[in-house]
N, C-alpha and C positions, 0 to 999 in steps of 0.2 A: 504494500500500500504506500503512495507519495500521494503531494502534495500537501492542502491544507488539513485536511481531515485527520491526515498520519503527523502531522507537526503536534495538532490537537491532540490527540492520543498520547504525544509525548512528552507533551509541557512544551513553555519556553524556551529553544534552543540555545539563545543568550546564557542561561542559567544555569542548562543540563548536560552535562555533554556526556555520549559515551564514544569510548575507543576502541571499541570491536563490534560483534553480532551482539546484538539483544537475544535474551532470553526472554521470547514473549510470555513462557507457562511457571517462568519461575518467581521468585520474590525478588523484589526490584532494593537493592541496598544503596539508599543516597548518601552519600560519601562527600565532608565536610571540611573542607582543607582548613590548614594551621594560619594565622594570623601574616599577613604578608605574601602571602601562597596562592596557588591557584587549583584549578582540576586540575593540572595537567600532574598535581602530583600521585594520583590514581593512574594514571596510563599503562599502568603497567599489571593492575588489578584482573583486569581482564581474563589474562593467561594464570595470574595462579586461581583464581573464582571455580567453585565448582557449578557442573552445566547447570544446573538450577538457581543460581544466584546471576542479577542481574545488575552489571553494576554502574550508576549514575552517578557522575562527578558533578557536584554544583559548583558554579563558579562565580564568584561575588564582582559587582563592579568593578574598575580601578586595577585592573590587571589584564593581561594576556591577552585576547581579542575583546575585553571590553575594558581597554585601559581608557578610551577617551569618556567612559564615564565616573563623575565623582564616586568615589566608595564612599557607604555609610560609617556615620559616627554615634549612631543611634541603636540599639535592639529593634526596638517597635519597626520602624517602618519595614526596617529590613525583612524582617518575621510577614508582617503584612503582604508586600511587594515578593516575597518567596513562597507565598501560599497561593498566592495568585498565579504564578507562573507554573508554581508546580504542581497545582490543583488539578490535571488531569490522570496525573498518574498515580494518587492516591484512590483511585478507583480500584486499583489492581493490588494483590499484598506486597507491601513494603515494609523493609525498617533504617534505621539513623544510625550513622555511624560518622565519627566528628575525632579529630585529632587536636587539641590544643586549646587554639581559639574553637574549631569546628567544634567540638565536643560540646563548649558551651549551647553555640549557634542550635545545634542538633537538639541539644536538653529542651534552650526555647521554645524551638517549634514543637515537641513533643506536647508539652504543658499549653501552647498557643491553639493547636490539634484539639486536644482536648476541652478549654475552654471554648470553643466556637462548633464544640459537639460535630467534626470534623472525623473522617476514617482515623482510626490509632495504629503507630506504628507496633508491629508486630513486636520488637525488642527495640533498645538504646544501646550501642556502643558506644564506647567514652576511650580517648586514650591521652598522655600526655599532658592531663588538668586537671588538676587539684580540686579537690569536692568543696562544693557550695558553701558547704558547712564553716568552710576554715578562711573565707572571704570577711575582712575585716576593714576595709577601707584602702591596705595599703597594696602597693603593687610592684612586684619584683624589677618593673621595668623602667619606674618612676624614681628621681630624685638619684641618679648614678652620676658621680664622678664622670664617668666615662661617657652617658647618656644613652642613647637607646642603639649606637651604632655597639656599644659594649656588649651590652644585652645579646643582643644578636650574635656576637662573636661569642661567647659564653653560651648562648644553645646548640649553638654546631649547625647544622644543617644546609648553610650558606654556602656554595660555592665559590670555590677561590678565586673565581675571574669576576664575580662580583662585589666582593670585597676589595678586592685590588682598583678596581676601577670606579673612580669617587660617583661619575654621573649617573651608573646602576645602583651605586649605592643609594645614594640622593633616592631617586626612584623609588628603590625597596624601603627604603626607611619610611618614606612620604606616606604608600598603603601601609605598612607597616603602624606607621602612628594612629590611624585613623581606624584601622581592626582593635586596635587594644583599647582605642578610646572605647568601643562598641561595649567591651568588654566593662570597664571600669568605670563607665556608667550606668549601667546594668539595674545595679543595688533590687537584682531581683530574690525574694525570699517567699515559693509560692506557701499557700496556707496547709495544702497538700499532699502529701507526695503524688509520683508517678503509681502507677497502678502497672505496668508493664515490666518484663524481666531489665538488669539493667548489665552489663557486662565490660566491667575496666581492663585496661591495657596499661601496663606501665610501666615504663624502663629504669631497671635495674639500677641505673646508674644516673639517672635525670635529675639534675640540678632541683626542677621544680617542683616536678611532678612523678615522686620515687611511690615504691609501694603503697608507705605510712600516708603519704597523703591522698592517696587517690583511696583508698579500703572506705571512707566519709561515705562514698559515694552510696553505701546501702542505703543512708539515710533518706536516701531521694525516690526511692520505691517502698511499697508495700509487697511487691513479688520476688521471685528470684534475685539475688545477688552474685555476681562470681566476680573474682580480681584473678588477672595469669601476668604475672611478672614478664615481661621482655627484655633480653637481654640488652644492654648498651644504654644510649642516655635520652635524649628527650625526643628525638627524631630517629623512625626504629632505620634500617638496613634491609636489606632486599629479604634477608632472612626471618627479621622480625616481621615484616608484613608477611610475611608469608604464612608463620604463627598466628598472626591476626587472623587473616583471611582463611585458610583453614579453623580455625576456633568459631568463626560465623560461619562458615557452612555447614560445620555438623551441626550448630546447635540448632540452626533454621530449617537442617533437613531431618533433625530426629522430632522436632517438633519442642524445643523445650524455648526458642525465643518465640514463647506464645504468650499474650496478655492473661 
């Protein structure tokens, strides 16, 4: 099927992108990139995904083929403007999975899903962010000697020819400022938890977001709980995702990321 009718079917292409065949009969996993980031850091999901998982990278303003528009500095609209777009594919079973910043973004719309009595996602994934719970005003990325180009260097995940070179930098930090603002405006505290399974991810070795502070995150459901350590630090390696992404397909194909 093309044209418009199969666009509609898929959401907003601005928004959604996938990088290989769709898996029209299976469960569709919207994939929430890190603060600064884009889809393209899913690209690669695709080939390790099992045939039943379908995987949708969302991609925020202010980067990659939608860099000529401003990124949000807001939750709300974003959430808003993301339900809209992506409204058509919650027709079919889905679940959230968010790395960092994503993590958040994902939680929100989960809770935003909910309040607008909207399809629920089947489970939450979380990796790389520290649970809600331990959210007290201040922020690892704020008030540094060094500033936020520090920060940056201190989570790894940056490649060296963007570092090296000031006007990419410039660039990354500019989205980069305006995701955490997202973040650190937020001061969201909902009244009730999630009611769906919830499932962390989280490196071994990560500065921010180590085992101890990601385990909060039960607090945020009344269902299933699980934490699986990854090895390495805040940003996993071909081998961690790969940990991930097998850890969501059994648990979507035995039936346990169920509400």
């Amino acid at each position: 099927m093309h044209g418009p009718q199969s666009q509609a079917l898929n959401g907003d292409r601005r928004w959604l992108k996938r990088f290989g065949r769709p898996a029209p009969g299976g469960v569709q996993l919207l994939c929430f990139h890190s603060g600064g980031a884009g889809a393209g850091m899913f690209r690669h999901w695709t080939q390790l995904a099992a045939p039943g998982i379908d995987i949708v990278a969302v991609q925020l303003p202010g980067r990659a083929d939608r860099f000529g528009e401003p990124p949000y500095r807001r939750m709300k609209p974003l959430l808003d403007d993301l339900i809209t777009a992506a409204g058509p594919l919650f027709a079919r079973p889905f679940a959230l999975y968010g790395t960092s910043m994503g993590a958040r973004v994902a939680w929100a719309l989960a809770h935003a899903l909910r309040e607008r009595a909207l399809p629920r996602p089947r489970a939450l994934y979380v990796a790389a962010s520290a649970a809600p719970c331990l959210d007290d005003g201040t922020w690892s990325w704020e008030d540094r000697e060094d500033g936020l180009e520090g920060y940056v260097r201190e989570m790894g995940g940056t490649p060296a020819e963007v570092l090296a070179e000031p006007q990419l930098l410039a660039v990354l930090l500019g989205t980069l400022d305006a995701d955490l603002t997202v973040l650190s405006t937020h001061g969201f505290r909902p009244a009730t938890p999630l009611d769906l399974p919830i499932h962390a991810f989280a490196g071994s070795q990560d500065p921010e977001a180590p085992p101890d502070r990601m385990i909060g995150w039960k607090a945020e459901t009344t269902a299933r709980f699980d934490l699986t350590p990854i090895p390495g630090g805040h940003f996993f390696d071909r081998e961690g995702d790969r940990l991930v992404i097998e850890t969501i397909g059994s648990d979507l194909g035995t039936g346990r990321g169920q509400p």
